[in-house]
VODRENVO-8333 format. One record per residue: x, y, z of N, C-alpha, C, O in turn; residue number from 1; residue in three letters. Coordinates in nm, 2 decimals, decimal comma, padded with zeros to 4 digits, always signed. Each point is the difference from the previous one (the first is absolute). Example, Ala and Ser with C-alpha at 12.3 -4.5 7.8 and 13.67 -1.06 7.14 Angstrom:
2
nu  nv  nw  cau  cav  caw  cu  cv  cw  ou  ov  ow  minu  gukol
+01,32  -00,57  +00,78  -00,09  +00,12  +00,00  +00,09  +00,12  +00,00  +00,10  +00,00  +00,07  1  Ala;
-00,14  +00,11  -00,14  +00,09  +00,11  +00,00  -00,08  +00,11  +00,08  +00,05  +00,11  +00,01  2  Ser;
! end
This chain:
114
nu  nv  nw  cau  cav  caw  cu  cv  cw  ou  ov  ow  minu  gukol
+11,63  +19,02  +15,57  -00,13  +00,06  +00,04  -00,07  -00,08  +00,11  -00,06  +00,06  +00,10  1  Unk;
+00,08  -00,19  -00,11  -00,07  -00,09  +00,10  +00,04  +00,01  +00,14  -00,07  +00,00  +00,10  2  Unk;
+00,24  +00,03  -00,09  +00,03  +00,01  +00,14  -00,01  +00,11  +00,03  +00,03  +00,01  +00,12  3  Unk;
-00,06  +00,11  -00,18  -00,03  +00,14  +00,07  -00,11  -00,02  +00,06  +00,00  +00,07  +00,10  4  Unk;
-00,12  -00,16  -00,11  -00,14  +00,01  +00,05  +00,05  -00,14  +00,10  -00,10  -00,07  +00,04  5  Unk;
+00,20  +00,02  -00,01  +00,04  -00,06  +00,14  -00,03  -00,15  -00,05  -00,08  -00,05  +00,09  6  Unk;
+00,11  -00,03  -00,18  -00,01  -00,13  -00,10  +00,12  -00,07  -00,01  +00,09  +00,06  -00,06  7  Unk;
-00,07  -00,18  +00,12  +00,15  -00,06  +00,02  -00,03  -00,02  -00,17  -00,10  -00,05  -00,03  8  Unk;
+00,17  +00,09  -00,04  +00,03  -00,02  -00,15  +00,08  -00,12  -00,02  +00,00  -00,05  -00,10  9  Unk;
+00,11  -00,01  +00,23  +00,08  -00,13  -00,02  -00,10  -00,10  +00,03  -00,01  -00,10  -00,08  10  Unk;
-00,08  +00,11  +00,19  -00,09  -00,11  +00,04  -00,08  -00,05  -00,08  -00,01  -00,11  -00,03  11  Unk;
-00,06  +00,23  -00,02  -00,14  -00,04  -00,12  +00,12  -00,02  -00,15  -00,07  -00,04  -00,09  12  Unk;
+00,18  +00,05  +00,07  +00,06  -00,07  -00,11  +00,05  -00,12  +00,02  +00,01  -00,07  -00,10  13  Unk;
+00,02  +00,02  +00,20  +00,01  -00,11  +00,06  -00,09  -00,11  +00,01  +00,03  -00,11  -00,02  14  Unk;
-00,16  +00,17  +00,06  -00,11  -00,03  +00,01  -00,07  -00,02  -00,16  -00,08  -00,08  -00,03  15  Unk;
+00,13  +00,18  -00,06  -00,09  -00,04  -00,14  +00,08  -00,11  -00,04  -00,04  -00,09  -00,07  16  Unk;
+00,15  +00,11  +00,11  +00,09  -00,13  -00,09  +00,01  -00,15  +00,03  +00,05  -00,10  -00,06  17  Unk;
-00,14  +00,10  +00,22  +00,02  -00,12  +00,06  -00,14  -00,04  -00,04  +00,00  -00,11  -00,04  18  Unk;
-00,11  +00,18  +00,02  -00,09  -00,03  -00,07  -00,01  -00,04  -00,15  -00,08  -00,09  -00,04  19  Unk;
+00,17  +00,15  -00,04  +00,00  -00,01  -00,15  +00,08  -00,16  +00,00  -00,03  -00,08  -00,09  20  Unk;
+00,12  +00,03  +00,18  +00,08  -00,11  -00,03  -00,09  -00,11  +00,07  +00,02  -00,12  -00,06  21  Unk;
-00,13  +00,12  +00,18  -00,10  -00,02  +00,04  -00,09  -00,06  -00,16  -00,02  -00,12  -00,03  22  Unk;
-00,01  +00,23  -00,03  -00,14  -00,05  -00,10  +00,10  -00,08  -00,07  -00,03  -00,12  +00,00  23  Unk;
+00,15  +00,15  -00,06  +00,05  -00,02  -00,10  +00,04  -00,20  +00,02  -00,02  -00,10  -00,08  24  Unk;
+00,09  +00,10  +00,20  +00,01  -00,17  +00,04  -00,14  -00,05  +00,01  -00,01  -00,09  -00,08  25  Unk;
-00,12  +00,10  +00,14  -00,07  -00,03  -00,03  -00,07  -00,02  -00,10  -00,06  -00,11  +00,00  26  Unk;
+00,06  +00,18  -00,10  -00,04  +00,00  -00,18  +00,08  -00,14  -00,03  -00,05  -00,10  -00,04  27  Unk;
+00,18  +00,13  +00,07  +00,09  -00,07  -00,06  -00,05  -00,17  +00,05  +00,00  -00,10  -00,07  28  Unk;
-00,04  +00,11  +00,19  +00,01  -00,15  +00,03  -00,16  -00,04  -00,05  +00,00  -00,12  -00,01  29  Unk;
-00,15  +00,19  -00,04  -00,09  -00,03  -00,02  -00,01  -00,04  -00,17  -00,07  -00,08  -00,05  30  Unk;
+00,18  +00,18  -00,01  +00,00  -00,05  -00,12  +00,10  -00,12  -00,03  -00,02  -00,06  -00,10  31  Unk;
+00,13  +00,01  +00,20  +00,04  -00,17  -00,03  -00,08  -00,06  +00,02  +00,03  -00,11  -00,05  32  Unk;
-00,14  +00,10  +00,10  -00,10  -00,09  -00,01  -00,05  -00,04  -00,14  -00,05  -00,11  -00,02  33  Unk;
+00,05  +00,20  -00,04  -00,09  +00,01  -00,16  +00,16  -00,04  -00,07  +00,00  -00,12  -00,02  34  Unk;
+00,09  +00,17  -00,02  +00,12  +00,01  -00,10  +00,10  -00,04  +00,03  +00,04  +00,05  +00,10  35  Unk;
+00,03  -00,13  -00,15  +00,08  -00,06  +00,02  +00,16  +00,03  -00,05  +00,04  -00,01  -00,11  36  Unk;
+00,02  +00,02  +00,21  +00,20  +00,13  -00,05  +00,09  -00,10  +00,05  -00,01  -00,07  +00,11  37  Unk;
+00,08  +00,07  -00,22  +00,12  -00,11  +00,03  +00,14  +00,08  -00,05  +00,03  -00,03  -00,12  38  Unk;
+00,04  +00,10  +00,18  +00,08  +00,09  -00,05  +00,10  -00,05  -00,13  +00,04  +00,06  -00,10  39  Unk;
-00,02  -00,14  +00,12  +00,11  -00,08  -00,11  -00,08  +00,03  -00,14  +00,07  +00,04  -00,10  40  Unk;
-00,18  -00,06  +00,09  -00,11  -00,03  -00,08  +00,00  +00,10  -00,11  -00,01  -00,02  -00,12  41  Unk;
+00,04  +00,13  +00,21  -00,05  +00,18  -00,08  +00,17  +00,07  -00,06  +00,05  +00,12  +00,01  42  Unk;
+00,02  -00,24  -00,05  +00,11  +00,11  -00,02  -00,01  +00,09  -00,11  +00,05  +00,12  -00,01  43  Unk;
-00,14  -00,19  -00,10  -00,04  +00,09  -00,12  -00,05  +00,13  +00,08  +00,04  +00,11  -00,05  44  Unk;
-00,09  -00,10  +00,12  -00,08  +00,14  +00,03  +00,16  +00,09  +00,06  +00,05  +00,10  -00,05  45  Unk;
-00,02  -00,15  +00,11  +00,14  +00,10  +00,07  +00,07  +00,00  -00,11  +00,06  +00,10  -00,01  46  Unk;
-00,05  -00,17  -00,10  +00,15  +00,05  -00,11  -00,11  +00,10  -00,09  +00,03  +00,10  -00,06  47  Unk;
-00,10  -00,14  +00,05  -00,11  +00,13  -00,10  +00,02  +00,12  +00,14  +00,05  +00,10  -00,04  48  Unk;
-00,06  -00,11  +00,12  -00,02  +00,17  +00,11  +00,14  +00,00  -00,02  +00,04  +00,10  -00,07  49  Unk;
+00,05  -00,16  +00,10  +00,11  +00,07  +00,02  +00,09  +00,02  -00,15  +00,10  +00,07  +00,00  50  Unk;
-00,14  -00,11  -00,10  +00,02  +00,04  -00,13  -00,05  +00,15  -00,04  +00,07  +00,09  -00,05  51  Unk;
-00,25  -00,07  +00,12  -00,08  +00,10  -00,04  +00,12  +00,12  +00,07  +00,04  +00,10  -00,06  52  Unk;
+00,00  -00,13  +00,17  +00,08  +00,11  +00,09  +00,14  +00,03  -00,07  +00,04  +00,12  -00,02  53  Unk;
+00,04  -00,22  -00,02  +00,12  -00,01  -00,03  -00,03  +00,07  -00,17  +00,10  +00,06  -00,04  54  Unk;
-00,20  -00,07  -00,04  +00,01  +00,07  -00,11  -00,04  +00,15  +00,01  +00,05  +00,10  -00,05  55  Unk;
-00,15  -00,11  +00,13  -00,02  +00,18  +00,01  +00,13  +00,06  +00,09  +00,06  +00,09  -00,06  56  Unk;
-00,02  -00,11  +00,17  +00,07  +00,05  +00,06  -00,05  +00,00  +00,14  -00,11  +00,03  +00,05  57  Unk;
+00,26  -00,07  +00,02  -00,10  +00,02  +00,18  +00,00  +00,14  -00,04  +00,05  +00,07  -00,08  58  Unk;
-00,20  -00,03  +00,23  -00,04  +00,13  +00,02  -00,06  +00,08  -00,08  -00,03  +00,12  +00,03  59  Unk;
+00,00  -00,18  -00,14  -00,05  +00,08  -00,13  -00,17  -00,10  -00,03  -00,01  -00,11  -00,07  60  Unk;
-00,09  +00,20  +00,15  -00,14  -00,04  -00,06  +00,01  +00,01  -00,12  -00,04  -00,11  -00,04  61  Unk;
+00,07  +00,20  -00,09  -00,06  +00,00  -00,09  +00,10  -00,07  -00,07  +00,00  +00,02  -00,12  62  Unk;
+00,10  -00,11  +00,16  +00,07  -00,10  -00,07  -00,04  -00,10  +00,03  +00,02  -00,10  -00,08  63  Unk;
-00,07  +00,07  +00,18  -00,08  -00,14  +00,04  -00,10  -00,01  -00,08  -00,01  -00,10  -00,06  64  Unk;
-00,08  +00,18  +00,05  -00,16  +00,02  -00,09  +00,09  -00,01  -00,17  -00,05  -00,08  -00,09  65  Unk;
+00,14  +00,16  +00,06  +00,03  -00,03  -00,15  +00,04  -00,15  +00,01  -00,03  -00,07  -00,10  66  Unk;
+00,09  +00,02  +00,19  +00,12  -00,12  -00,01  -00,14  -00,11  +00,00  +00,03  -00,11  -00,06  67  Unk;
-00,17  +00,11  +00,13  -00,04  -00,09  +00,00  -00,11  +00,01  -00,13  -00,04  -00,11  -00,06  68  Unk;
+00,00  +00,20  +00,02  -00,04  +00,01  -00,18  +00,04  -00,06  -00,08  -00,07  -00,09  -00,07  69  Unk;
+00,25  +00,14  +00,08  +00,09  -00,07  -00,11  +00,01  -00,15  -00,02  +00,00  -00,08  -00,09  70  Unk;
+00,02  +00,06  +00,27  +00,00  -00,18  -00,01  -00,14  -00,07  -00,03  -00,03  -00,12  -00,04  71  Unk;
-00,07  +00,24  +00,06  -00,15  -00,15  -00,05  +00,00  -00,02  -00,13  -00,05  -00,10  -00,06  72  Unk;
+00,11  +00,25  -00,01  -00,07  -00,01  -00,15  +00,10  -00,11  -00,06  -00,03  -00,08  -00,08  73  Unk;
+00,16  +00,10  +00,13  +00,13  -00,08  -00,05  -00,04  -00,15  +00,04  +00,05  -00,09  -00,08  74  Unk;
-00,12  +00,05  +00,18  -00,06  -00,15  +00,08  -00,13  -00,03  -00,10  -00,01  -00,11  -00,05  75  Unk;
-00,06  +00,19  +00,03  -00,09  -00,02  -00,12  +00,07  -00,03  -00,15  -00,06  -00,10  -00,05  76  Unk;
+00,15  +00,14  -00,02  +00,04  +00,02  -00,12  +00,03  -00,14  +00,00  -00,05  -00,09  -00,07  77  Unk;
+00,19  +00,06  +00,19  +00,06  -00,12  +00,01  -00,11  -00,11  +00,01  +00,05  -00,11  -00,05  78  Unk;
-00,15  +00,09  +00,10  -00,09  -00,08  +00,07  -00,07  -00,03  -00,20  -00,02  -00,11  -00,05  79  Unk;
+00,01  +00,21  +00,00  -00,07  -00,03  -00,09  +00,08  -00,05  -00,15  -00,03  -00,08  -00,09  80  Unk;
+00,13  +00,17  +00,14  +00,11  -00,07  -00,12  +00,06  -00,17  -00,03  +00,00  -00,08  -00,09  81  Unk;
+00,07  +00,10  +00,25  +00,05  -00,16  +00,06  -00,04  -00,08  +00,09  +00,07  -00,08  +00,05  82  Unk;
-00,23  +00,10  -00,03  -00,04  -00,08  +00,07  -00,03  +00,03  +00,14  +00,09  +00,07  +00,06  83  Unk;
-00,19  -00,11  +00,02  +00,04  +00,06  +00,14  +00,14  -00,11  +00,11  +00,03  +00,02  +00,12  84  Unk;
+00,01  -00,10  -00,18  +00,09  -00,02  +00,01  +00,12  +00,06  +00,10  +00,04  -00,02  +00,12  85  Unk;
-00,01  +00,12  -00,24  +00,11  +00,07  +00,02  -00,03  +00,16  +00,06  +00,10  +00,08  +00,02  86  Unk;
-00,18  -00,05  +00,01  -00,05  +00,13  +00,10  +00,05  +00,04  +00,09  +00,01  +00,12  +00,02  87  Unk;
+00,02  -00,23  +00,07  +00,05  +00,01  +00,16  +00,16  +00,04  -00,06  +00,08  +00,06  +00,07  88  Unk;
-00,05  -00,10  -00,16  +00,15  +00,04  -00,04  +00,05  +00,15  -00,02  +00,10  +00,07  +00,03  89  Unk;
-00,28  -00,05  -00,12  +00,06  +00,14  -00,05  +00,05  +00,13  +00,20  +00,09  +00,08  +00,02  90  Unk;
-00,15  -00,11  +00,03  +00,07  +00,03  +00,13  +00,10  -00,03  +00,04  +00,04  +00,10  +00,07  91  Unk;
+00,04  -00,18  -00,08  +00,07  +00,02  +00,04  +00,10  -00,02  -00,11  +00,09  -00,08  +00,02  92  Unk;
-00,08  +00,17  -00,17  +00,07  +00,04  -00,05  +00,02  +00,14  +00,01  +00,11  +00,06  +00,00  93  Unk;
-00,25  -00,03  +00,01  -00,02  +00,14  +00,02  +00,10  +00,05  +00,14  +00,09  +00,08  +00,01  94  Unk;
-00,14  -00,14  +00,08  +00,15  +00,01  +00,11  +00,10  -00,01  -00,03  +00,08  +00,09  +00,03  95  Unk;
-00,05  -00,19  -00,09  +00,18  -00,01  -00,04  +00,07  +00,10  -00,07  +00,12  +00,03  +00,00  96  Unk;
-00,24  +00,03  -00,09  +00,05  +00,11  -00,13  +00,03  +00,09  +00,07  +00,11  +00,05  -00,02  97  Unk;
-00,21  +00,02  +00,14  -00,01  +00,15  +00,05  +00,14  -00,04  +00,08  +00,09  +00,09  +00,01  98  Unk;
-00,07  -00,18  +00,04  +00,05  -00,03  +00,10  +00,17  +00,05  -00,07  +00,09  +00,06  +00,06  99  Unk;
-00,11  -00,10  -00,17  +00,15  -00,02  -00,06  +00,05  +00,16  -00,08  +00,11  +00,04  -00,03  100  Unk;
-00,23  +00,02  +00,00  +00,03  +00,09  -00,10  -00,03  +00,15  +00,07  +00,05  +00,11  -00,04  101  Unk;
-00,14  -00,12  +00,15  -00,06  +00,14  +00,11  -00,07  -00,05  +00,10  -00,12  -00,01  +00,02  102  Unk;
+00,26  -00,03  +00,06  +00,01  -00,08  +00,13  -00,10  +00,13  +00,13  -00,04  -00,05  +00,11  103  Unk;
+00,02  +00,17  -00,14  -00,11  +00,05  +00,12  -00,12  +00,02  -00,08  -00,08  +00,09  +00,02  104  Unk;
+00,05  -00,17  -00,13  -00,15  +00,00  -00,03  +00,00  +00,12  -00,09  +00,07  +00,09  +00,01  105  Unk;
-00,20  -00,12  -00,14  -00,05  +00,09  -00,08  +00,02  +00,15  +00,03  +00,05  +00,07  -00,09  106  Unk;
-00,10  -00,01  +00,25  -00,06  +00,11  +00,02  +00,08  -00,01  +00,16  -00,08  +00,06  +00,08  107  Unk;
+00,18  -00,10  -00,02  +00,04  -00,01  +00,12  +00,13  +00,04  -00,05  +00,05  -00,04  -00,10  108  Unk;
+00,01  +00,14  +00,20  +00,10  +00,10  -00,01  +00,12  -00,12  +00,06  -00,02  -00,09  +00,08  109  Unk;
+00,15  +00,15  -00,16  +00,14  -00,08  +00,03  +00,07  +00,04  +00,10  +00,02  +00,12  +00,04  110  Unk;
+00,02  -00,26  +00,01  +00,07  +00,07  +00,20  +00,15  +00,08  -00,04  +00,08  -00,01  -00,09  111  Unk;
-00,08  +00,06  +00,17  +00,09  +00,07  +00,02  +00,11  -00,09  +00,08  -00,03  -00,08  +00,08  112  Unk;
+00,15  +00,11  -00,12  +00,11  -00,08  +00,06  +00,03  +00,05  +00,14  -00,05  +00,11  +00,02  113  Unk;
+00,12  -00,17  +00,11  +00,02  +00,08  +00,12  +00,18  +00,03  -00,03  +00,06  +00,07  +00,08  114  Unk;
! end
């Protein structure tokens, strides 16, 4: 609709995106000032996301939203039973199991062979 009324639609998308990556490095560099990221640091956070993904299923929101339910209430149970200790584990059992028993996730459909 924009280029019928004579609107480079490539330029101004170009243009929003060179601005959104604009705020976005910006943000990025006012908030290292305050907080402090050491990537090695955060691997707990990446094996919980990529647990949360690999149990629901790629491509499947509503296996990601069940898969990350399952793992808090399951990270609570364990945290309370055995200590918090052993928490960060229940992740990555929870990976190993799906992994071994329904390898495309809870709710993520099985590939097809070529």
């Amino acid at each position: 609709a924009a280029q019928i009324v004579g609107v480079n639609v490539r330029r101004t998308s170009a243009t929003a995106f060179g601005l959104g990556l604009a705020l976005a490095g910006a943000s990025g560099s006012l908030v290292s000032f305050l907080f402090t990221f050491f990537p090695s640091g955060h691997w707990q956070w990446i094996a919980l996301l990529l647990a949360l993904i690999v149990l629901g299923g790629l491509g499947s929101l509503l296996g990601a939203l069940v898969g990350a339910f399952v793992l808090a209430v399951v990270s609570v149970f364990v945290g309370d039973w055995f200590g918090s200790t052993w928490q960060p584990m229940t992740f990555f059992l929870a990976l190993f199991l799906i992994l071994l028993v329904r390898p495309q996730g809870l709710f993520g459909q099985p590939l097809e062979a070529r």
